[in-house]
C-alpha positions as CSV (number, residue, x, y, z in Angstrom):
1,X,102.5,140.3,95.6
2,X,100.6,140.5,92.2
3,X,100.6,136.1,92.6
4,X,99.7,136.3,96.2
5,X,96.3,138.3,95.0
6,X,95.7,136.2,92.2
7,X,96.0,133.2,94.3
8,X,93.6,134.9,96.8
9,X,90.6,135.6,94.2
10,X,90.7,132.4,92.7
11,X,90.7,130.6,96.3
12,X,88.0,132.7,97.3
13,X,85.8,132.4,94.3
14,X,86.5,128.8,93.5
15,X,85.2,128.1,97.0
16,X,82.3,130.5,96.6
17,X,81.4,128.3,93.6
18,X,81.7,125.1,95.0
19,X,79.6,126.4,98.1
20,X,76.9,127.9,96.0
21,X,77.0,125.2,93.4
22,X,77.7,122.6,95.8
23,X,77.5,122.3,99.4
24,X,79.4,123.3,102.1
25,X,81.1,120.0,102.0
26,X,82.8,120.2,98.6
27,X,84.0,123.9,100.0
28,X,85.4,122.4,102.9
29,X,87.0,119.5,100.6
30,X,88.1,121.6,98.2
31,X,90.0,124.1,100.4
32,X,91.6,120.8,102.2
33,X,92.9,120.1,99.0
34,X,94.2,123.2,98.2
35,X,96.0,123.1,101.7
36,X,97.4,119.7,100.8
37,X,98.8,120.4,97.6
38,X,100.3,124.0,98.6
39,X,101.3,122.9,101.9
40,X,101.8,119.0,102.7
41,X,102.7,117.8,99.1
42,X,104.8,121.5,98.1
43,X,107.2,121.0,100.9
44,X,107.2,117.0,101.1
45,X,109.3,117.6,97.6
46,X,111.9,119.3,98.8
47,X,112.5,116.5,101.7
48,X,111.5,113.2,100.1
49,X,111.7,111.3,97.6
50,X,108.6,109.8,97.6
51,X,106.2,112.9,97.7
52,X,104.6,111.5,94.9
53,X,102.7,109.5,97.8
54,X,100.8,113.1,99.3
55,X,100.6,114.4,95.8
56,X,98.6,111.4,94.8
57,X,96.0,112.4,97.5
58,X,95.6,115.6,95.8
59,X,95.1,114.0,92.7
60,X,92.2,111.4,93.7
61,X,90.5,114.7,95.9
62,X,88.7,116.3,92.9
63,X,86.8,113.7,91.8
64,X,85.0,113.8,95.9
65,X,85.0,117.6,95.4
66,X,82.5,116.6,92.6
67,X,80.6,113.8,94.0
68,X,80.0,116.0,97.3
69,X,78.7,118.7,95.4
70,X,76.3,116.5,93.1
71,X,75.2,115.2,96.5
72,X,76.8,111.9,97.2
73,X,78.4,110.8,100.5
74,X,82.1,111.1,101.2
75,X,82.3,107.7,102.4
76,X,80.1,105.8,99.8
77,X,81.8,102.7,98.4
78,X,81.4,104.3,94.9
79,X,83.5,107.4,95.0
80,X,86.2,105.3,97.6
81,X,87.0,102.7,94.7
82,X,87.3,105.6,92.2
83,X,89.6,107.7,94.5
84,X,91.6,104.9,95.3
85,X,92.0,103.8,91.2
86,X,93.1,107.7,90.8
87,X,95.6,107.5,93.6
88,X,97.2,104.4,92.5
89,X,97.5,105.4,88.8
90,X,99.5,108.6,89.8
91,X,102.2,107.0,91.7
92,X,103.8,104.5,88.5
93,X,102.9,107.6,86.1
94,X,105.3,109.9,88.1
95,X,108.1,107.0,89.0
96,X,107.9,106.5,84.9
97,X,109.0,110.1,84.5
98,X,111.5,109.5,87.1
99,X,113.6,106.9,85.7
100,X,113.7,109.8,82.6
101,X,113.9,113.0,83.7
102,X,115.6,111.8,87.6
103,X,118.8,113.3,87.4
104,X,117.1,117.0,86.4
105,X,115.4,116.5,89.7
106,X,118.9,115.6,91.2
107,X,120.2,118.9,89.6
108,X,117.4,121.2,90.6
109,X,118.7,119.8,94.0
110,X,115.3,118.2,94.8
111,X,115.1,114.6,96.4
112,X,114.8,111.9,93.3
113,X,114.2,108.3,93.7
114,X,117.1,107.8,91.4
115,X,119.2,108.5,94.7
116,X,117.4,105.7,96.5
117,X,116.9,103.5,94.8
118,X,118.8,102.3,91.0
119,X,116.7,101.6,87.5
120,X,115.8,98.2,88.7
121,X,114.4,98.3,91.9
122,X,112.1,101.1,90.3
123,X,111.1,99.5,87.7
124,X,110.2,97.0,90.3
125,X,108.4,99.3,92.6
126,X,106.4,100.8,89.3
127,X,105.1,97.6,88.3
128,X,103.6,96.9,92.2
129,X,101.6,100.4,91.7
130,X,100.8,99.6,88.4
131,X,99.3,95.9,89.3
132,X,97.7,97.6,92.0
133,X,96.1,100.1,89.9
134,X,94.8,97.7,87.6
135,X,93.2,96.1,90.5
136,X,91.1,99.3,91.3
137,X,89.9,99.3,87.8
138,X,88.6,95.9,88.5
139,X,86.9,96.4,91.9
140,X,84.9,99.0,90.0
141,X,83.7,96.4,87.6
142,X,83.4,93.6,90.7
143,X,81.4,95.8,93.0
144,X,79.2,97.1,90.4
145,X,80.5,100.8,90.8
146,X,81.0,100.8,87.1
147,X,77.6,98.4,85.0
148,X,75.9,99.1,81.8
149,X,73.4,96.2,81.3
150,X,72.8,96.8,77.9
151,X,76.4,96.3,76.7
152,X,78.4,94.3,79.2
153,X,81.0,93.5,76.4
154,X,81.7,96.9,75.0
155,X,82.2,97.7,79.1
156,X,84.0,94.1,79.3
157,X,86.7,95.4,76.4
158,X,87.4,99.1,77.5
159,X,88.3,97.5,80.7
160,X,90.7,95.1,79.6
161,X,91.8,97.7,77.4
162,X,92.2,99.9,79.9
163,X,94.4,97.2,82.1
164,X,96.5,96.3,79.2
165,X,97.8,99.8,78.5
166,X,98.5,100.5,82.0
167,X,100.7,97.0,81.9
């Protein structure tokens, strides 16, 4: 009971601050997230093995929360790229910890992609989400969403750095 009311106050507060801070469009997005993460990504866990696919939505939400509030659009092209490069980068950074920590998963009797699918083949699947990651990070660059005209190669470098240690 003592968790439920603690749960309660912060929902109630966080979304008071993001109302009064914000807008009511980053209250609305934030309690959608909440819902999401409690509700659609919480029980997808128990039943599949690839929840990390919701829970990657939940990830990539905050930074909207944000650009609502600071009074962007939810469907500008900027904050689309950046949610997408978030959601992409969660899904090989989870399947990584799977091929370590799989069979813990297995014991807590919680789907594992180690049951569906061996080393290999996630490795496999890892390396698609990782490519496709780095591809985010470069649409920001293409489509201007991320430009500093007064040091194109100090942007030019922590992008390519940024690509190499995600391959």
């Amino acid at each position: 009971m003592e968790s439920s009311n603690i749960f309660l106050i912060c929902l109630i507060s966080g979304t008071v601050i993001l109302f009064t801070a914000g807008n009511l469009k980053a209250a609305i997005i934030g309690l959608v997230t909440i819902f999401w993460y409690n509700i659609i990504y919480t029980y997808s866990k128990r039943i599949t093995a690839f929840a990390v696919v919701p829970g990657a939505i939940t990830g990539a939400l905050p930074p909207l929360i944000g650009w609502v509030a600071a009074g962007g659009g939810e469907w500008d092209k900027t904050i689309i790229f950046l949610e997408f490069l978030f959601f992409t980068g969660q899904i090989p950074h989870f399947w990584l910890m799977i091929l370590k920590y799989g069979e813990e998963y297995k014991n807590a009797g919680m789907p594992s992609l180690t049951s569906v699918f061996n080393p290999v083949q996630i490795n496999r699947l890892t390396f698609i989400w990782t490519v496709s990651s780095v591809a985010a990070a470069l649409l920001l660059c293409y489509f201007g969403i991320i430009n500093n005209r007064n040091d194109n190669k100090h942007l030019t470098y922590c992008l390519v750095n940024y690509c190499l240690e995600v391959l």
